[in-house]
C-alpha positions in Angstrom: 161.0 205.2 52.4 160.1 204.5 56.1 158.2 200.8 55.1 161.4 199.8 53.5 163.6 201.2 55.9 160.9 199.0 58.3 161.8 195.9 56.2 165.5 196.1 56.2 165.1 196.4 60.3 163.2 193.2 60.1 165.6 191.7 58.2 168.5 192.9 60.5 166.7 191.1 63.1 166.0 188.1 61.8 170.1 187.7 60.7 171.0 188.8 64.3 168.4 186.3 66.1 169.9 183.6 63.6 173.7 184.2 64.9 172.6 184.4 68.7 170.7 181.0 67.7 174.4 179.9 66.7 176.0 180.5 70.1 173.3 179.1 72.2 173.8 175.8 70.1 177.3 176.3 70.6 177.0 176.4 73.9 174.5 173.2 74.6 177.0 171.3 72.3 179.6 171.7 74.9 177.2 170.9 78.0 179.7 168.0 78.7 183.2 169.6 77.5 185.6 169.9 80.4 186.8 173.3 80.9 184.7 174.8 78.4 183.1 178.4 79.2 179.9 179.4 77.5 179.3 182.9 75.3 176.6 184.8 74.8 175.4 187.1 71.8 175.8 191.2 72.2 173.3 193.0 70.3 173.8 196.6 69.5 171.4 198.9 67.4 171.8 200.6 63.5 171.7 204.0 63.4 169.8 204.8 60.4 171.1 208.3 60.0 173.9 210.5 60.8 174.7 210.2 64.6 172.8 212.6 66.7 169.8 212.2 64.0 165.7 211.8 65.3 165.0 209.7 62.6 164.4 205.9 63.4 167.1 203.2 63.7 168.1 200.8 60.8 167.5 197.4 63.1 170.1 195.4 65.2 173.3 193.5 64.4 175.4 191.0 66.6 178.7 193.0 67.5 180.6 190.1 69.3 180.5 186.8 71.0 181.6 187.5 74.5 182.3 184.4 76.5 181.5 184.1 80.6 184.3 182.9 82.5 182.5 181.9 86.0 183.6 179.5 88.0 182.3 175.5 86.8 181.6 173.2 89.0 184.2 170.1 90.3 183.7 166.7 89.1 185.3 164.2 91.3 187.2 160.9 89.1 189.4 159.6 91.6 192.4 160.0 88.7 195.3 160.9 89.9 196.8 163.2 87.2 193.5 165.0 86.8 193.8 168.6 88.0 191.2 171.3 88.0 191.4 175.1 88.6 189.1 176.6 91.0 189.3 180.5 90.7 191.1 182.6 88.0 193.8 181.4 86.0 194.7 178.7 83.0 197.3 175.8 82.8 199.7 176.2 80.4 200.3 174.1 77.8 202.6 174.0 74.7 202.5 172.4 71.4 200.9 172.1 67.6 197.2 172.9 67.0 196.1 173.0 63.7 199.5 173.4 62.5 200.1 176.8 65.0 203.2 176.0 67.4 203.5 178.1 70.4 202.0 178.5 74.0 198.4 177.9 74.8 196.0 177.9 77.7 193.3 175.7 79.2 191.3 175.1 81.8 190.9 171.6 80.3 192.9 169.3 83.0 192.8 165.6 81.8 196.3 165.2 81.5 198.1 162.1 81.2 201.6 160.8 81.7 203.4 159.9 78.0 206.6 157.3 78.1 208.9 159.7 78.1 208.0 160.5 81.7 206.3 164.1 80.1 202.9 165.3 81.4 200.4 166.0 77.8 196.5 166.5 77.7 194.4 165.0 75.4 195.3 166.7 72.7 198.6 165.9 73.5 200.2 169.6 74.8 203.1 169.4 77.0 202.2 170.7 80.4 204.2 173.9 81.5 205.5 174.3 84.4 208.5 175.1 86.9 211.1 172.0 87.1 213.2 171.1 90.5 216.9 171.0 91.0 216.7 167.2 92.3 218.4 166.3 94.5 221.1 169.2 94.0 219.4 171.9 96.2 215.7 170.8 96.0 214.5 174.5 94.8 212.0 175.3 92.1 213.1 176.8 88.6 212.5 180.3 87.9 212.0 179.3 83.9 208.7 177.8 82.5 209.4 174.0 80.9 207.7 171.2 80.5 207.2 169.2 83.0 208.6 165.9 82.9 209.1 163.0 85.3 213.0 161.0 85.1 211.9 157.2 83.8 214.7 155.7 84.6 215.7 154.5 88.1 216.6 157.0 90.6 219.6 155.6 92.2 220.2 154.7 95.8 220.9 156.8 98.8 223.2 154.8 101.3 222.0 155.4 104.7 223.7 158.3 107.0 221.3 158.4 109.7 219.0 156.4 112.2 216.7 157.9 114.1 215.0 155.9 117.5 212.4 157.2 119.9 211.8 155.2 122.9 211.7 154.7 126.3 214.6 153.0 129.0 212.7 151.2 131.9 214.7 153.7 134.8 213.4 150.7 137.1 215.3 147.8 135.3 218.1 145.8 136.5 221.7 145.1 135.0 221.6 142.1 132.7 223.7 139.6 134.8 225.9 138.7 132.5 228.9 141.3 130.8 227.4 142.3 127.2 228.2 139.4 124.6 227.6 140.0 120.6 227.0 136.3 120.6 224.5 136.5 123.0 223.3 139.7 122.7 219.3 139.1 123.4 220.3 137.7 127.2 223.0 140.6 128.1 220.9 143.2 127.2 217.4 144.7 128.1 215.9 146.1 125.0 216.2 145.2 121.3 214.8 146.9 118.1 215.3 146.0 114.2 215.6 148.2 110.8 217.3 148.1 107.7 220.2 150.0 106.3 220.9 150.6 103.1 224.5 150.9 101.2 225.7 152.7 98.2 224.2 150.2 96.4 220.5 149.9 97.6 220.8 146.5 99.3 219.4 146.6 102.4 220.9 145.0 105.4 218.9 144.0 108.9 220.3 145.4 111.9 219.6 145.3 115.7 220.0 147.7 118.1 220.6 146.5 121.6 220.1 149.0 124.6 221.8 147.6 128.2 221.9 149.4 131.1 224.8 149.7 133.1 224.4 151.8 136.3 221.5 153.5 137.3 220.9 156.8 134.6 223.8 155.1 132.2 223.2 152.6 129.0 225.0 151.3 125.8 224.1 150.7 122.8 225.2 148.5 120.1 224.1 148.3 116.6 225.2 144.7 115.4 224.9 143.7 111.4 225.4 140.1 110.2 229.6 139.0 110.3 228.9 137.6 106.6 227.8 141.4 105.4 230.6 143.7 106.8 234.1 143.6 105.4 236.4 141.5 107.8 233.2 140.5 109.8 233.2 137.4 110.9 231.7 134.2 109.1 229.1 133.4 111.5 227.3 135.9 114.2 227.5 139.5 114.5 229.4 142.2 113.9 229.4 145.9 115.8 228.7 148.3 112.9 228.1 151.6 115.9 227.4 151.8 119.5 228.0 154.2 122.2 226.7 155.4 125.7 223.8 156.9 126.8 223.7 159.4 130.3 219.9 160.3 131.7 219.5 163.4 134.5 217.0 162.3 137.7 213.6 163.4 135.6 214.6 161.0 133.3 215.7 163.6 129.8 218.7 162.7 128.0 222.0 164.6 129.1 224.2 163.1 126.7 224.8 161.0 123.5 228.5 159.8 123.2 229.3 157.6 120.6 231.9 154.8 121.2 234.0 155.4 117.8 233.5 156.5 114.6 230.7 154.5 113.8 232.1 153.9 110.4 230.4 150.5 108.4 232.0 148.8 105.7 229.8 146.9 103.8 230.4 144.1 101.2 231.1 145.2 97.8 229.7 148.6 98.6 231.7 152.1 98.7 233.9 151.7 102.1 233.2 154.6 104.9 230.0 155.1 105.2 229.3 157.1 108.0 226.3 156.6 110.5 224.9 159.1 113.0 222.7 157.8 115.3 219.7 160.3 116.5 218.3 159.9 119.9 217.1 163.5 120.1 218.8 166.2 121.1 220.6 166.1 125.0 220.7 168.8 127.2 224.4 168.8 126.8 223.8 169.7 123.1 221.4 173.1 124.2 218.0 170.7 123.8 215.5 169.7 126.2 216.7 165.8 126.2 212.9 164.4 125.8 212.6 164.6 122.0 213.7 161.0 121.3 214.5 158.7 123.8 213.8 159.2 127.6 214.4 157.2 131.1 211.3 156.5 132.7 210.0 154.5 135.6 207.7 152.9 132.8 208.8 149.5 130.3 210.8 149.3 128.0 209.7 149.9 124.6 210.0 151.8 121.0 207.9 154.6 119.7 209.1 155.3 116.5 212.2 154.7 114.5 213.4 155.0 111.2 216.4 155.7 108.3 216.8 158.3 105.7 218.5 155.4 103.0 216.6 154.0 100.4 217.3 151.2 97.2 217.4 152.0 93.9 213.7 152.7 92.5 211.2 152.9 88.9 208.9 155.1 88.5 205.6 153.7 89.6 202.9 156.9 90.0 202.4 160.2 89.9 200.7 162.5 92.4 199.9 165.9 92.3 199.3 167.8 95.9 197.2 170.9 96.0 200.2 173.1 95.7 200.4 172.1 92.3 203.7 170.5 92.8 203.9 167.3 90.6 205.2 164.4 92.4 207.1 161.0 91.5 206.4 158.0 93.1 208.7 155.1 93.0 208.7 151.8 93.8 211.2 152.3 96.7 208.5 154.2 98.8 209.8 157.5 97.9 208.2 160.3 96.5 210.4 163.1 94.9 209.0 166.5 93.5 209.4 166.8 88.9 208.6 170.5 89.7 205.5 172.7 90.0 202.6 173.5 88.1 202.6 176.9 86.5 199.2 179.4 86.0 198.6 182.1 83.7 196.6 185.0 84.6 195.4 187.8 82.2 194.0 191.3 82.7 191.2 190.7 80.7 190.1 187.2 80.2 187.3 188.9 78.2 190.1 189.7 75.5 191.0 185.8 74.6 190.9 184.0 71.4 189.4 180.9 71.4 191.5 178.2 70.0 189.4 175.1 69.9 190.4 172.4 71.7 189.4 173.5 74.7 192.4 176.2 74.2 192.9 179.8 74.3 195.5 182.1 73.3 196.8 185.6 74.2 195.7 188.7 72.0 196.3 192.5 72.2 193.1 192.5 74.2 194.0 190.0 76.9 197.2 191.5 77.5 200.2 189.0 77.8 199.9 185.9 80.4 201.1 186.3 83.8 202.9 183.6 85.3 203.1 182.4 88.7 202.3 179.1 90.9 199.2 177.9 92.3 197.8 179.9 94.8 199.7 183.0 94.7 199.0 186.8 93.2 194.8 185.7 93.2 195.9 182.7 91.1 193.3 179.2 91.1 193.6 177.2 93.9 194.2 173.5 92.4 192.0 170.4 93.0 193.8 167.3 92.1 191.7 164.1 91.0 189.0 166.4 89.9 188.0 168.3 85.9 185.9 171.2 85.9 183.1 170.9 84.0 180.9 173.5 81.9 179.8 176.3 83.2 176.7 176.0 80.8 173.5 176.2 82.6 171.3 174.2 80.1 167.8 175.3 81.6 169.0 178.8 80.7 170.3 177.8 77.4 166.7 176.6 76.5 165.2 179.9 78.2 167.3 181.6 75.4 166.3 179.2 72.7 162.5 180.2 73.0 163.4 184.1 73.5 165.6 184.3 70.0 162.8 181.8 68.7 159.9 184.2 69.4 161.9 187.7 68.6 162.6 185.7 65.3 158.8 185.3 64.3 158.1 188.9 65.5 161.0 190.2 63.0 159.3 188.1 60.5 156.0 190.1 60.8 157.6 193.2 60.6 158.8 192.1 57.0 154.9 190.6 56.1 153.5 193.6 57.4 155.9 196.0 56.1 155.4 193.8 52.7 151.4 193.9 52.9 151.4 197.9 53.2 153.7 197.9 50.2 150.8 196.0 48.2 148.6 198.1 49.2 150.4 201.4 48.0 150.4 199.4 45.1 146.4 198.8 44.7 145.9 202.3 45.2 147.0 203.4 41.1 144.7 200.9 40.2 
């Protein structure tokens, strides 16, 4: 009977409007979730017939909950170990949820730092990534781990190298005197400090003195204190390196030649340790001589200069750079890579199951993750000391709200009316 049939249809409606009413609540719930994508309701009609049939439909039915994937925008916190996605892609993460173990995916990125040096979320997933081989090579893994920064002390690196830029007045005169190492400061013509470090992380202030000799030629002499070099003497200096320096007539560096071994051997540290002593590369050595210390009609004086040693040092920070690759930062002023953040990408995003916890997993329909680092393959682009926010446009949400609202009442009058006729057939056999 087509009123019945009428009344069923209005009924159809009024459960479907009910579900959509559902996911639009779902969705203004989560205004403020990080990561969270909104859905929408699908609608499809009842056939009321055999397919291919004129006769009217049977109403309407909710066939899915797709969710929307679009982009949400950045929300700037200044945290360091916050990390956002912009573009496609999900962080993985792995761990228990609701008693399921196994990989999961979010776009979710307040992680934090647990005392075992491991990087979780909230929820307390271990973040997936690829680890480094530290200090062996200094390459990423090729296998997905979690990624975890050493808490203990990363030990010393003795020093093996000094670097100086600077300038040799070509104008200056001979110190007067022959060079003394008990007077260095008078019998030479330039002076500069750092410190070196042994194979124990103490540190140890040395000068280097530059004296000229003859007009293109200097020495230089690196000088420790006596008291902190094996068979130094008690009071004073000791030589620790030195050798000579040749300029050409426009001033470039034509050679670098070292007056022994340069070989320091500091107290109760490993004996032997070897110091090279970069001025930039001469033009004996195949290099232009001007990429570290020159011989100019200008003073004296020191540009740069530095050391590749370091003490011991504890974990004190984490930073995360935009390639994704997660840093440790150590109370010794160094900052080593723990390894790289890894992103999964799917062929249909469309096709993942919703987790809770602002998680996803893979299905048949997604296909299985791809994984890859930031960046690469059409991967997200990663925004440290930021969260992505909802993509839920509330004003629309509430524009939906009134739409399922009214084509609720309107379903509802199909059923009065369809109900009123019915009384009236009724009425008619009496």
């Amino acid at each position: 009977m087509s009123i019945l049939r009428a009344m069923h249809a209005g009924v159809s409606g009024l459960t479907a409007e009910t579900a959509a009413l559902g996911v639009v609540g779902d969705n203004v719930a989560n205004t403020n979730t990080i990561g969270f994508k909104q859905s929408r309701a699908v609608f499809e009609d009842v056939l009321g017939a055999a397919v291919g049939s004129r006769l009217p439909g049977a109403g309407v039915r909710m066939a899915r909950t797709q969710q929307l994937f679009s982009q949400g925008a950045l929300l700037n916190t200044g945290q360091a170990t916050d990390i956002a996605l912009s573009g496609d892609g999900f962080l993985v993460v792995d761990g228990t949820v609701d008693g399921v173990r196994g990989k999961f995916y979010t776009r979710a990125g307040q992680i934090s730092m647990k005392n075992d040096g491991s990087l979780v979320t909230a929820a307390g997933l271990e973040l997936q990534g690829y680890g480094v081989d530290y200090p062996a090579t200094g390459l990423f893994n090729t296998s997905l781990g979690t990624l975890k920064l050493p808490n203990v002390p990363i030990p010393p690196k003795p020093t093996t190298s000094m670097r100086i830029t600077a300038n040799l007045d070509a104008s200056a005169p001979p110190p007067t005197g022959a060079w003394d190492p008990l007077n260095p400061a008078s019998t030479s013509n330039l002076a500069t400090s750092m410190t070196l470090y042994d194979s124990l992380g103490n540190g140890h202030s040395v000068d280097v003195y530059f004296r000229k000799n003859t007009p293109g030629t200097w020495d230089y002499h690196v000088i420790a204190k006596g008291v902190e070099v094996a068979g130094g003497p008690a009071t004073g200096g000791a030589e620790i390196a030195g050798g000579t320096l040749v300029f050409d007539s426009t001033g470039a560096l034509q050679s670098n030649t070292a007056a022994g071994d340069n070989t320091v051997n500091f107290v109760g540290a490993a004996p032997g340790q070897k110091l090279t002593i970069d001025f930039g590369t001469p033009l004996s050595a195949g290099g232009t001589g001007l990429t570290g210390i020159t011989q100019y009609g200008s003073p004296s004086t020191v540009a740069s200069q530095g050391q590749d040693g370091y003490a011991s040092g504890a974990l004190s920070g984490v930073k995360i750079d935009a390639g994704g690759v997660v840093n440790g930062i150590y109370t010794n002023g160094q900052t080593i890579p723990a390894g790289r953040i890894a992103v999964a990408k799917f062929q249909s995003n469309d096709g993942l199951g919703r987790a809770g916890h602002n998680l996803w997993i893979a299905t048949s329909d997604s296909g299985e993750a791809a994984l890859g680092a930031i960046g690469e393959g059409g991967r997200a682009a990663l925004v440290s000391g930021s969260l992505e926010q909802s993509n839920v446009d509330v004003t629309q949400q509430f524009v939906d709200l009134i739409s399922h609202q009214r084509a609720f009442q309107a379903n509802s009058k199909t059923i009065t009316t369809a109900d009123q006729m019915i009384q009236e057939l009724m009425s008619i056999k009496q």
